[in-house]
Each structure stands twice: as structure tokens, then as C-alpha cells.
LOKE-684866 format. One record per residue (C-alpha): residue in one letter; x, y, z. Coordinates in steps of 0.1 Angstrom, whole numbers, plus 5000, padded with zeros to 4 digits. Example, Ala and Ser with C-alpha at 12.3 -4.5 7.8 and 13.67 -1.06 7.14 Angstrom:
% LOKE-684866
a512349555078/s513749895071/
//
This chain:
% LOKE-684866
x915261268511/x913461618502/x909961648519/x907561938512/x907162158546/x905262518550/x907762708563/x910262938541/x913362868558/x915762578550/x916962408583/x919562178584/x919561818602/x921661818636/x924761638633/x925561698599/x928561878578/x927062168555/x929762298527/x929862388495/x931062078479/x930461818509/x931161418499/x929561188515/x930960808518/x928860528498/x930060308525/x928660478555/x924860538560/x923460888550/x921461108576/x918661258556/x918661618546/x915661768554/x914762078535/x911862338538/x910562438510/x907862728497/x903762588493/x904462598454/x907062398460/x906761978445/x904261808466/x905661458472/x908861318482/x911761258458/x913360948468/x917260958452/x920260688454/x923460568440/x925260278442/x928660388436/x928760758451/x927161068453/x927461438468/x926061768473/x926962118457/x926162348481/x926962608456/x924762518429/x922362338451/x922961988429/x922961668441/x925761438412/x924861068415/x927360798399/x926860428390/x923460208392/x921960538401/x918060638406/x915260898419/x911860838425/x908861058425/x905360928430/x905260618402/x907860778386/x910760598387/x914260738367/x917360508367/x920660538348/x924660558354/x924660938357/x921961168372/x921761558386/x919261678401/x918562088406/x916762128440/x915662478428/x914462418396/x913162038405/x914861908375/x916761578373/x919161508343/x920161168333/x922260988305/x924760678305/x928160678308/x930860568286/x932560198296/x936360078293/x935360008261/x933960328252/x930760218244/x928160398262/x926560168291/x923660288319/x921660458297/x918460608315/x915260438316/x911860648327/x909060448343/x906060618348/x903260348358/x903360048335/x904960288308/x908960168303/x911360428283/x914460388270/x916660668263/x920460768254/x919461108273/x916461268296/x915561608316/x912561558335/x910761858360/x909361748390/x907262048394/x905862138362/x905561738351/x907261788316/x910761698303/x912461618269/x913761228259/x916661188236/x916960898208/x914060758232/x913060378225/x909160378233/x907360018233/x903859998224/x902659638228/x904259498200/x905059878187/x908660038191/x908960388188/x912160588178/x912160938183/x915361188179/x913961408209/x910761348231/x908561568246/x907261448276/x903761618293/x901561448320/x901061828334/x897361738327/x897261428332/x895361208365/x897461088391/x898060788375/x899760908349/x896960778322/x896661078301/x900461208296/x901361228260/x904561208240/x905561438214/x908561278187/x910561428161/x911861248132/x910460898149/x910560558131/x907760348141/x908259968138/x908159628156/x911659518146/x913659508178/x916959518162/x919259818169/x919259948132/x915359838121/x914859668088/x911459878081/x909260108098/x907360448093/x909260738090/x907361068104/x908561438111/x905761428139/x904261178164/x901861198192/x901360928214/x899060868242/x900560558260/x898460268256/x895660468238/x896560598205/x900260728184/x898560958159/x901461048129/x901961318104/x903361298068/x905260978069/x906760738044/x907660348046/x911660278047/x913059948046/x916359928053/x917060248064/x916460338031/x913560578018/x910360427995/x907860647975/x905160477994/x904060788015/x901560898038/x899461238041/x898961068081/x897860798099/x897360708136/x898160348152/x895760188179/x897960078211/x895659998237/x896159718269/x893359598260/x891459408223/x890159708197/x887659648174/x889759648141/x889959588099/x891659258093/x893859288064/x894059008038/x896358758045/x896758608009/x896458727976/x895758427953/x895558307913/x893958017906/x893357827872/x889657767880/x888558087899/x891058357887/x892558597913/x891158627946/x891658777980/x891758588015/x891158578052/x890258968048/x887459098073/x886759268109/x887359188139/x885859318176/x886359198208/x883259128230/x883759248270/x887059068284/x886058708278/x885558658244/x886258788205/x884858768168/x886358738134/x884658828109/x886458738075/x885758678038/x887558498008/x886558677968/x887758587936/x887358737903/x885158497884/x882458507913/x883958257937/x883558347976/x883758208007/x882758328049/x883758248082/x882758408119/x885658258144/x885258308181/x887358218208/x886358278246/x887358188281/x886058228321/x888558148343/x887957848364/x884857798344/x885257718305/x887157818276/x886557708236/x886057778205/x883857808173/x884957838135/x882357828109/x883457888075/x881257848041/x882057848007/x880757887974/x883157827947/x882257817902/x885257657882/x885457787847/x887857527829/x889657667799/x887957597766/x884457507782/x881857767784/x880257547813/x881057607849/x880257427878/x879557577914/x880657357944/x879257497979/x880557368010/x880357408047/x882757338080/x881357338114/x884257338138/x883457368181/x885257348212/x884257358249/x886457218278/x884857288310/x887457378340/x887557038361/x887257308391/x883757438380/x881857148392/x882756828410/x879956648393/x878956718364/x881056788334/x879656948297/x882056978266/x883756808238/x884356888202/x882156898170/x884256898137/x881456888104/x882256928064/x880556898037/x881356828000/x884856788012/x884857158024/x889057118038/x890356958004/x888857237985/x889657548002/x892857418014/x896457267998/x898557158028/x898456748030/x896756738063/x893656908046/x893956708012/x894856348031/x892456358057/x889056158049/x887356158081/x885856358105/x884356278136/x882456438163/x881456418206/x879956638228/x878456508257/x876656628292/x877956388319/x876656368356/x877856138385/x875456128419/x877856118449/x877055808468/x875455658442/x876655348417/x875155538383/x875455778365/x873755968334/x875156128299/x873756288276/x875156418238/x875656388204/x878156238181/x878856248141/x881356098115/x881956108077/x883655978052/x884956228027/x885255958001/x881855798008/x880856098015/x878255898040/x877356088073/x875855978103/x874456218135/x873756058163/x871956308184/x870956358207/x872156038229/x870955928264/x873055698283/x872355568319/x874455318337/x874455128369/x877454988380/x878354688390/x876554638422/x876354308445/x873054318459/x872954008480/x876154078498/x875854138538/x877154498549/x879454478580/x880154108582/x883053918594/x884753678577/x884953538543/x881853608517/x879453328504/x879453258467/x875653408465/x876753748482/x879353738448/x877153758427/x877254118406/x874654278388/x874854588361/x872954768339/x872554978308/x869855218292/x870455378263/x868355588237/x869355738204/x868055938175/x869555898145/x870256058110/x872455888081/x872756068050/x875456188020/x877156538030/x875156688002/x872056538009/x872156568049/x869456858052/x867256758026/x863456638036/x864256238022/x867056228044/x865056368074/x862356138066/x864455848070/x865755908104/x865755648129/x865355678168/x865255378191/x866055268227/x868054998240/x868654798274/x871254558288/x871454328319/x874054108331/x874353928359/x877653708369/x879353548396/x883153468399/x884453178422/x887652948422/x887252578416/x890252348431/x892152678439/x893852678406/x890252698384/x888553058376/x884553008371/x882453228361/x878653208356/x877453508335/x873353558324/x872953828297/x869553988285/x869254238263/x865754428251/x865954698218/x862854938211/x862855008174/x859555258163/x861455218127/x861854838110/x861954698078/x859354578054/x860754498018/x858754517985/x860454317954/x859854477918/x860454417886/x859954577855/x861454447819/x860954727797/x862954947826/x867154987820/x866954977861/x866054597860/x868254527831/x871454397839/x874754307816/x875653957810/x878753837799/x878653567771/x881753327768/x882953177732/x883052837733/x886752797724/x887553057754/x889253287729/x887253537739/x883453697754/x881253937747/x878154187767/x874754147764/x871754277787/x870254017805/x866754047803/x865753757825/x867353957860/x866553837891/x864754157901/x864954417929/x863754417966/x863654757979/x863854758019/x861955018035/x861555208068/x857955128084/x856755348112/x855755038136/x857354988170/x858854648173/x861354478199/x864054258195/x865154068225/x868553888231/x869353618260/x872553458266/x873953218290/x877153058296/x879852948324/x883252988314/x886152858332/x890052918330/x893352908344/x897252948336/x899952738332/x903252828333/x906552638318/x910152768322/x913452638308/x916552758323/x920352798312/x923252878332/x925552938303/x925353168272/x923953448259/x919953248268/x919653198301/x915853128298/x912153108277/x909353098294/x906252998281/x902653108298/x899652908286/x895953068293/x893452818286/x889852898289/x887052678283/x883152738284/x879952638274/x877052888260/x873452878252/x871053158229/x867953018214/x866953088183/x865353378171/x861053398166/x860053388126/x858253768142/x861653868136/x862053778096/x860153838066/x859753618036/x859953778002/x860253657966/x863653767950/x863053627915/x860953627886/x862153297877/x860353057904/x858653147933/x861153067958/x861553317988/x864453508006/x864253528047/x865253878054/x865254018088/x863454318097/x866354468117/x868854518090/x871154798088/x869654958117/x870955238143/x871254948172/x873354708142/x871454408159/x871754108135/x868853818147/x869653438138/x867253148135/x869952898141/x869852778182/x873252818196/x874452568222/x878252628219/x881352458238/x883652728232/x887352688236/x890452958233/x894052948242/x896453258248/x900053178244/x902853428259/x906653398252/x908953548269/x912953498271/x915853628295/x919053708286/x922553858295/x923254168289/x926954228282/x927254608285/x924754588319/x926454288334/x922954178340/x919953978330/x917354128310/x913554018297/x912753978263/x909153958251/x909353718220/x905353738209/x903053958231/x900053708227/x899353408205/x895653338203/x893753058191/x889953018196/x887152828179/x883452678191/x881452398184/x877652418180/x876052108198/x872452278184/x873752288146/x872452008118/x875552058101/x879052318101/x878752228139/x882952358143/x883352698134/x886552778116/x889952828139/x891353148140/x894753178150/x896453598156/x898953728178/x902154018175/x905154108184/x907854378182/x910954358162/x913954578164/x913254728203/x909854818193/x910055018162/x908154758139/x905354598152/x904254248134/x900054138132/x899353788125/x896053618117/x895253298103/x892053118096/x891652728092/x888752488087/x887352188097/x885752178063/x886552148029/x885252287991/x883952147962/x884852247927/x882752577924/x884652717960/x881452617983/x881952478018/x881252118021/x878951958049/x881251688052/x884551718074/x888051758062/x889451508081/x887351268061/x888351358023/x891651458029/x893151248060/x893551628071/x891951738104/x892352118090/x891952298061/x894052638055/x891652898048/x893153228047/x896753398063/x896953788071/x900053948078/x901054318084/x904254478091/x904054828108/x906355098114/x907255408130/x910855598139/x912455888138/x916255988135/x916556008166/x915455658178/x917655498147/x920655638169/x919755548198/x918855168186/x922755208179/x923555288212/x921555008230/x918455198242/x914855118239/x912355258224/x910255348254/x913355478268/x914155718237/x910455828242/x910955938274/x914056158262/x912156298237/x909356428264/x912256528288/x914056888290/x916356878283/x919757128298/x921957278276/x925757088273/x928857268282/x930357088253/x930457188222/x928656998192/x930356808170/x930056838134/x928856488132/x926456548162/x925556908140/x924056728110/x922356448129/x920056718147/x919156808113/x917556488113/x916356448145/x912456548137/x911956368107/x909656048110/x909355778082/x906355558086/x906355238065/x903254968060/x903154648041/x900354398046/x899654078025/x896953798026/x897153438010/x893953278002/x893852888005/x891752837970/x891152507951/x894352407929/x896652677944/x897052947970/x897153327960/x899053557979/x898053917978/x899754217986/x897054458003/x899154788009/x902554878007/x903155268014/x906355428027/x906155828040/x908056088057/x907156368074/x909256658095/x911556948093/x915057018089/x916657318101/x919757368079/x920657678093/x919757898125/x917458058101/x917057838070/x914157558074/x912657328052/x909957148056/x908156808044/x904556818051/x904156488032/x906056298009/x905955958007/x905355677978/x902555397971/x904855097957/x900954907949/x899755227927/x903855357916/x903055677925/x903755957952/x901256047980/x900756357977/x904256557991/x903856858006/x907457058007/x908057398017/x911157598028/x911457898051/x913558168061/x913958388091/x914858758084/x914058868118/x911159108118/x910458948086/x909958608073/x910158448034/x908458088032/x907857857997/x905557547997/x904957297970/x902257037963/x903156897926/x900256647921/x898056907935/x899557167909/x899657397937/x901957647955/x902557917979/x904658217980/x904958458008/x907758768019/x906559008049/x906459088083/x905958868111/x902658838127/x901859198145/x900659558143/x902959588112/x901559248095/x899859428065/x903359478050/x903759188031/x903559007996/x901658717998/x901158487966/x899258177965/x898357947933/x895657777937/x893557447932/x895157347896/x892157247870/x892456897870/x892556877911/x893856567929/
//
């Protein structure tokens, strides 16, 4: 150790050896030197060690350490292979030293505070707090910092070491970490101030360790710890048939206090087209974090050979808030809001998502729970669209209160078994809505305001569950439900012959069939407008029933072969129900044509927010359903054991019969249930509806049973079957080898450690494969019409999405790409290749029916990310 004392004179510690070239043993513990030295002297201790051995020059008043070795001063910290240190001068010398294999290992590193240096070479004073770095490796955040020789001054700076500077000559600025960068600024001078500011003189760009013309009078490059305020550069340069050239993403950006930041940027093109967007991002620890993106855009299209144009604006609205579950323990606010208009993703953007995607939706909601209590309260809004449509519909805000099931009649603290009554559960619902439906370019305008709706709406039930003969589940169930509307309809029928809105075509038939022809039909039925009336009206709902159900099970068993069992699980469930009809309050009568006076019953609730649909019929239904599980066990070979099989998941088949009707007392049958084929990959959707009721010769439901025309009890109505699936290479191997689907999903979400073995080239191209995923949908319906049964093929679509990386730095990439066997054409593919360069990355993408494509070759996201050429063709003139 050296230690600062007053006094002159240099005393030495008892016991020890003093020479001129003393050597002390690595392997026996050092007494510390204590040496006196004058007041000007350094004023801290300079802590020094070795891990392979050291010694003292008497002579030269040195001190040599060899291997792993190190001195410390303050927060200054010096490590390397080789170091000297002067006691007289206070300087310490350090460099690496060359290995067996002549390559020079140990090199010293300089640690002063936070601030890491590498160097080949270093001389650092103690005293005056300066020293010179050779080919020193300086990191800057994502900066790196090559210097021939280093000047190193903190003489003025705090204790801390916050204000010492750097000088470099011939330096190379760049964030390429490879020895020998691929690009950086070249500069005679550079000053740095760690973690402030690296301010340059004449400089020029060299790529490849090879000179450009692009030069520099000077420059200066922002390193702070913490977010600057900042020019964003543009990150594409684009050409588009409709809007010419155009710039994007360029802007500013400035962070605000520690928690949270803003983007301003802007999109211009040549012909006039532009676009915004303020992004902000923040976070509280153990509070919140989120997120809000708005973006607008106005965009004219000038199509070649039409002096016309046409101007599209648009709008996205994009929030999210997650509140940290350990800011409250009751209450909970967040969610996410995701708005576009006039199909503001499809026309700013090319990749597939944003082309595919036709719907958005939206929920953010206040929720708070009352401990001890059985309710609770929320409180939001909600939204969704249909980009094709183009319908939207707010609903906001939203109050919901619920009471959970409570059992108000039961007896607190009492032994033994309950009574039925103290069963019996009660629960409760309130809610209340405001709501807004309109198209996405019509949402703010004063009609679409004026049509608003806002309502309330309440619902009680009270049931009671007890067995019957042990093996019988009852339950008695009374439902009653109350809706406040201060909007309903009233409709108004017009008609007007002289206006082409009442004027519809007809189509005339020859009388030989050979062919038709169009004329207007004069004599139309007419129009009834429904419209919104500002009167408060209520629509009540009561329901009663008592259902009852049960299971029986049947099992047959093998003892040989590969079936050793099916077992079939039947779930009847029987039940009666009662709803009286609805009051004529809730209907209005209105003519519909101007050929009679006969009138229409309309009801005054249609296509409201609450979707409540009255009924005058009486309902006095025995309802009746049956759920049908199959299941089979087998042996397993490999296993040695015996395994389930599921063989449908659920065969349903449910129906009612109306005691209350005058006629069509049975409803129709309707028979679904599914199951998995191939362990789980396709899944298989089967519905069919049948009828007690036959149809006459113009395809209209007859009052009179099937049974009694056709000897039939059943008429076959209608058959829907869809075949879905879903794999990936992956899971098509492992089928192969015997494993599940569940079980190859749980792999997937594994780590998974690294194999000792190497890969096989067989095993090599099958991981090329391993993230693609092919998705595959068919779906048909036959139709049970008079004279023969059409089968029709609903949708048939095939598509593969995923990545393949052909090399360890060669990608390509398949946003989309699949075919429509219905239509005989692609869905829009997506395909794009990539390539890593290192510091630098080249990536290609392609959307042919979009006439579209992407070009870009620069450096990877950082300080240095301006250095690119980015090239992007636009939306193509005839779009998608």
C-alpha cells in the first residue's frame, strides 16, 4: 500500500528486507510498505496487485507487476498483464503481453467511474490526473471510439470524475464492434466528454477502411446516459405511381422528465400528399406504463392521363395503458383503443398484416371490486369497425354493475345439511350505455351524432338446484329482465311515382324461356323509412322454466387387439319453459304497399343498442337436448400401455316444442358436434338441420307435418361442414414420431439447451422449416331443396406464413402467401429476403398484386442509423 503521511522521511515497516532489487513470493502474504511522503504528494491510497508476481526496484523506486495485474486509485481502477508504477513521479504504465502464440493478450483496461477503456497501451499520473491511451477503444452508448493516441485530463474535473475529457488523434468513430470496422467517421481531432458530448474536426465517412468524398468541415455527436432531445432522420425515401416521391417517418423527437417521451414525425410527397403522427410511450414503476400513436393522413392521387385527382384523408387512433397489478388491490383502469378511418393501415402501409386486416376493435374500462362485498362496478368504452363495411360503432361510455350470486335465505353458522329454500341463488345485473353507429367517414358529422342512442338495461334471475332420486339434476330458474330506451322507432311509409328512388327494375320473362328482358316497375311496393323518436319506452322480458338432467354412461370392453374399449357418455336434459307474449304497446302497424291497404307489424325496438327482438307468439315450450361423448381406449405399442382416444368431443342434438303455438308447434332439429383428426392438427365442425315440416312447390314451409305426406318423420333441411387447420414443420415431424400436438406445443414454449451433438444435414434443412405455418380451410353446405339437393362450397383458402433462415445471415421471409381455390387467385403474398452484414443490414420485400415493393441497404438501428439508402415503391395506381 502507499498512504499519504506529513512527514518528509521514508520509514520502513519493521520486519521487512529493504534492497535494491528485493522479490517478494506471490505465494506468501506481503507486509505493507508504508511510505511517507511530502504534503504535495497524491492524496489517496494507491491500492496495487498481481496475480502472478511482483517486486520492488529499490534503485529506481519501481514497483513491476506480472499477470492479471491491477492498481487502484480512488474510482480509478487500471488492470492489464503488465504494469510499472514510478513512486516518484506517481505514474503507472500498462500494456498486454504477448501469448504462446504471439498474439498480444492482457491488454489494459482504465475504469474511471462508469467510463470502461480499452487500450493496446496507457501512462496515467496519479498526481497531476492526466495520461496518454494508445489505439484506445472508447464506448459511447452505442458509440465506439478509435483513437491512435488518447489524451486523458480529469485535472479539472469533480471528484467523480464527471467532467474529464478525452483528446484523440486520427479516431474512427462508429458502432460496428468488429475489430476492422466496416464504416465510421474518420477525424484528425476528437474531443469527448464521457457521456456528454464527442465534438469532431474535419472528418470524412469511410466504408471499408476505405476513404469517400463525403466530408465534413465538423460535427459533434450527443452521448449522454440519459434521452436528448433530437432530429429524427427519415427512415424511407419513397416513389409512388399516385403521389410521386416522398419522404417518411422524418421529425423530432424530446424526452419529457425520466418517465415518458415524444415523436414528433411527418410523411411529404411531391404532388402535395402528407401525413402526421405524435407517438409517446411512458412508464411509473409499480404504477402504469403505455402508449399513444396517433397518426393522420392526407393523401391526392393523380392517375396518369387524368387531370382529376382525388384526396383520401384518414386517421389512426392507437392507446395503451396497463396499470401495475401492484398499484392498487382494488381497483384496476386500462385497456386498449385501436381507431381508423377510411382504411387509414391499407393506405399508408404494404405489409399483409396492414392490407389483410378488416377489423379493428377497441376496450378500455375502469373496474372496481368492494372487499367484503358480492358486487362490483365497471365503467368504459368499447368500439369496432369493419374496414369493408366501413360501419363503426362506439359504445361509450358504459356502466356495468353486478351482484353476484348470493343466497339470501341461507342460515349463517348452521350445522348440518342445508334446506332446498336456503339454495336458492339470486343475481343481478345493471347496465347503461350510450351509443354511436356510423360509417368511418361519416362518424363525426352532426346526422350521425343526431342519431345516437343511449339506454339502460336490468337483469334478474333467481334459481335453485336440487337432486331428484339421487341420479336427477333440477333446476328451477325465474328470469326478468327490464330495458329503458329514451330512443324507439316510429316508421313513415312513402311513395312517390314520378321519383327513380321508388322505381324499381323488373325482370320480364319470354314466354318460350329463351330469354328476358328489364323494365322499371312502376307499380313498387313503396318505402317505410324507420326513424329514431325521442320518447322513453320499456321493454320488459319474463321467463320461467325447470329443467332437469342427468348422465348415462355405456362402456364396451375388449381384452384383445389393438381396441380394448369405446365408451359412450349420454347427457340428456329435459325442461319445460314459459314467456308470454309480448303487448301490441310494443308493435306498430304500417302500410307497406300502394297496392291494397294491408299492414306490416313492425316492432318498435328494431336494430337497437340493447338488440332486444319482442314476439307476439306465447311460448310454452318442452324443450329437449342430448349431448353425446365418444371416447375409445387403446394399446399403445411403443408405450406398452393403454391410451384414451377422444373419437367426437360433443355430438349435440336439441329441438323444442311449443304447447302455445296454432301451428309449426316443433321447431326444426339441429344436430352439431367436432372432433380432431390427425392428433389435433385438423379440427372437423358439423351441423345439420332437419324438419318436422315439409314445402310446397314455391319452397314455403307447410303447416302440415312431414310425417304425414311423406311417411317421413323428418325432413333434411340443410348440412354445414368445415374442415380446419393449423401446423407447422415442426409438429408434421413430430406427428411422425408419435407425439401429440399438445405435447409438441409445449416444446415449442420450452428452452430449450443446446446439444453436444452435432446437427445433421438432414436435421440442418428441417430447422429451415421449423417456423413456417400453413393454415388450410374448406367449408361446404348442402341445401335440402325441392327436386334435388345443392351442395355448396363456402370457402376454400390455403396460406403460409414464416421465415426461413438459409444461412446464419441469409433470411427470407413470407409475410403471406397463400391461394383462394373459390376465386383462383393468390391472397395477397407478402415475400421479403434479408441479409445480415453485421453493423449493416440489406432487406427486399415484395407485394405483387399490391404492385408494391421495398428496398433498403444501411446501418442497423443506432446513433449511426442515418447512413442508409432506403427505397420504397409505393401504393401502385390500380391498388388492391
Amino acid at each position: 500500500m502507499i498512504r499519504a503521511q506529513n512527514p518528509i522521511n521514508i520509514s520502513i515497516v519493521p520486519d521487512s528486507v529493504w534492497m535494491d532489487s528485493t522479490t517478494f513470493d506471490s505465494l506468501r502474504p506481503r507486509k505493507d510498505i508504508i511510505i511517507t511522503m511530502s504534503p504535495d504528494s497524491i492524496d489517496a491510497e494507491v491500492e496495487y496487485g498481481s496475480a502472478d508476481s511482483n517486486y520492488l526496484d529499490n534503485a529506481t523506486r519501481r514497483v513491476y507487476l506480472f499477470g492479471k495485474a491491477f492498481v487502484k486509485y480512488k474510482d480509478l481502477h487500471i488492470t492489464a498483464d503488465y504494469i510499472v508504477v514510478d513512486l516518484d513521479s506517481s505514474m503507472a504504465t500498462a500494456e498486454g503481453r504477448l501469448d504462446s502464440l504471439g498474439k498480444l493478450a492482457g491488454k489494459p483496461v482504465f475504469k474511471v467511474g462508469e467510463e470502461t477503456i480499452n487500450a493496446e497501451r496507457m501512462r496515467y499520473n496519479f498526481k497531476s490526473r492526466k495520461g496518454f491511451i494508445y489505439n484506445v477503444l472508447l464506448e459511447e452508448g452505442d458509440l465506439l471510439i478509435r483513437g491512435e493516441k488518447t489524451k486523458y485530463v480529469a485535472a479539472n474535473a469533480t471528484p467523480d470524475n464527471k467532467d474529464a475529457v478525452l483528446y484523440n488523434e486520427a479516431a474512427l468513430i462508429s458502432s460496428c464492434d468488429a475489430e476492422h470496422p466496416h464504416y465510421g467517421i474518420r477525424a484528425r481531432k476528437v474531443k469527448t466528454i464521457p457521456d456528454k458530448l464527442a465534438v469532431v474536426g474535419a472528418s470524412h465517412l469511410e466504408l471499408f477502411g476505405v476513404p469517400t468524398p463525403l466530408w465534413l468541415p465538423f460535427g459533434f455527436y450527443p452521448v449522454p446516459e440519459s434521452r436528448q432531445a433530437g432530429v429524427i432522420f427519415p427512415r424511407d425515401f419513397e416513389k409512388s405511381p399516385n403521389r410521386g416521391y416522398g419522404i417518411k417517418d422524418f421529425g423530432y423527437y424530446f424526452p419529457h422528465k425520466d418517465w415518458a417521451d415524444v415523436r414528433l414525425t411527418g410523411d411529404l410527397y411531391f404532388n402535395g400528399s402528407w401525413g402526421l403522427g405524435v407517438n409517446t410511450n411512458y412508464i411509473k414503476k409499480y404504477k402504469f406504463r403505455g402508449s399513444v400513436d396517433l397518426r393522420y393522413s392526407s393523401l391526392i392521387s393523380e392517375p396518369a392521363g387524368d387531370y382529376r385527382e382525388t384526396k383520401e384523408k384518414s386517421f389512426s387512433i392507437r392507446v395503451s395503458h396497463n396499470q401495475d397489478p401492484k398499484a392498487h388491490p382494488y381497483q384496476t383502469i386500462g385497456g386498449s383503443i385501436n381507431i381508423q378511418s377510411n382504411d387509414y393501415e391499407s393506405l399508408n402501409f404494404n405489409d399483409a398484416q396492414s392490407a389483410l386486416t378488416n377489423s379493428y376493435n377497441s376496450n378500455f374500462n375502469y373496474s372496481r371490486t368492494f372487499p367484503g362485498k358480492p358486487y362490483s362496478f365497471t365503467a368504459g368504452l368499447n368500439h369496432s369497425q369493419n374496414t369493408r363495411t366501413h360501419i363503426v360503432t362506439i359504445n361509450a361510455p358504459e356502466f356495468n354493475f353486478r351482484l353476484n350470486r348470493i343466497y339470501p335465505f341461507k342460515i349463517k353458522d348452521k350445522p348440518g345439511q342445508d334446506q332446498w329454500y336456503e339454495k336458492i341463488a339470486f343475481q343481478y345485473t345493471g347496465l347503461a350505455r350510450a351509443q354511436l353507429v356510423g360509417t368511418d367517414t361519416t362518424l363525426f358529422d352532426a346526422e350521425t351524432w343526431n342519431n345516437s342512442q343511449y339506454g339502460a338495461q336490468h337483469k334478474a334471475n333467481a334459481n335453485v338446484n336440487f337432486n331428484v332420486l339421487k341420479y336427477f339434476n333440477v333446476t328451477p330458474s325465474i328470469d326478468y329482465g327490464e330495458t329503458w330506451f329514451f330512443k324507439t322507432r316510429d316508421y313513415e311509409f312513402r311513395f312517390d311515382s314520378s321519383s327513380q328512388e321508388f322505381i324499381r327494375p323488373d325482370t320480364v320473362y319470354y314466354p318460350d324461356g329463351t330469354g328476358y328482358y328489364i323494365v322499371d316497375d312502376t307499380l313498387s311496393y313503396g318505402k317505410i323509412d324507420p326513424l329514431l323518436a325521442e320518447k322513453l319506452r320499456a321493454f320488459r322480458t319474463f321467463n320461467s322454466s325447470i329443467t332437469m338432467n342427468t348422465q348415462i354412461f355405456g362402456t364396451i370392453q375388449f381384452k384383445k387387439g389393438w381396441l380394448r374399449g369405446i365408451r359412450h357418455v349420454i347427457k340428456p336434459s329435459f325442461g319445460f319453459s314459459y314467456s308470454p307474449s309480448a303487448p301490441d304497446k310494443y308493435f306498430e302497424s304500417t302500410k307497406y304497399s300502394v297496392l291494397d291497404d294491408s299492414l306490416r307489424r313492425l316492432s318498435r325496438f328494431e336494430n337497437l343498442l340493447f338488440s332486444v327482438r319482442p314476439t307476439d307468439q306465447e311460448q310454452a315450450n318442452f324443450n329437449y337436448g342430448f349431448n353425446n361423448i365418444f371416447e375409445a381406449k387403446y394399446f399403445s405399442k411403443r408405450d406398452s400401455t393403454e391410451k384414451k382416444l377422444k373419437l367426437f368431443d360433443n355430438i349435440s342434438a336439441n329441438g323444442n316444442f311449443n304447447f302455445a303455438a296454432e301451428k309449426f308447434k316443433w321447431s326444426p332439429l339441429n344436430i352439431s358436434g367436432n372432433t380432431r383428426l390427425f392428433k389435433g392438427i385438423t379440427t372437423v365442425s358439423v351441423g345439420a338441420t332437419y324438419s318436422f315440416y315439409g314445402l310446397n312447390e314455391k319452397g314455403r314451409l307447410q303447416d302440415t307435418l312431414y310425417f304425414e305426406s311423406h311417411k317421413k318423420p323428418l325432413r333434411f333441411d340443410n348440412l354445414r361442414i368445415r374442415f380446419s387447420s393449423s401446423i407447422t414443420f415442426a409438429q408434421v415431424m413430430g406427428l411422425f414420431n408419435g407425439k401429440t400436438r399438445d405435447q409438441l406445443i409445449e416444446e415449442r414454449d420450452t428452452p430449450k439447451t443446446r446439444s453436444k451433438a452435432l446437427p445433421t444435414t438432414e436435421d440442418k434443412f428441417l430447422d429451415l422449416l421449423n417456423s413456417f405455418s400453413i393454415n388450410h380451410e374448406y367449408s361446404f353446405v348442402r341445401l335440402g331443396l325441392n327436386g334435388k339437393d345443392t351442395t355448396r362450397v363456402n370457402a376454400h383458402t390455403i396460406n403460409m406464413v414464416g421465415s426461413m433462415r438459409i444461412t446464419p445471415n441469409w433470411s427470407i421471409n413470407f409475410g403471406n402467401i397463400g391461394y383462394d381455390f373459390q376465386s383462383k387467385q393468390l391472397t395477397y403474398p407478402d415475400l421479403g429476403i434479408s441479409r445480415n452484414l453485421h453493423c449493416w443490414e440489406l432487406a427486399f420485400s415484395f407485394q405483387p398484386t399490391r404492385g408494391t415493393y421495398t428496398f433498403h441497404l444501411g446501418v442497423k438501428p443506432g446513433s449511426f442509423d442515418f447512413l442508409k439508402f432506403p427505397y420504397r415503391r409505393g401504393t401502385a395506381l390500380q391498388g388492391f
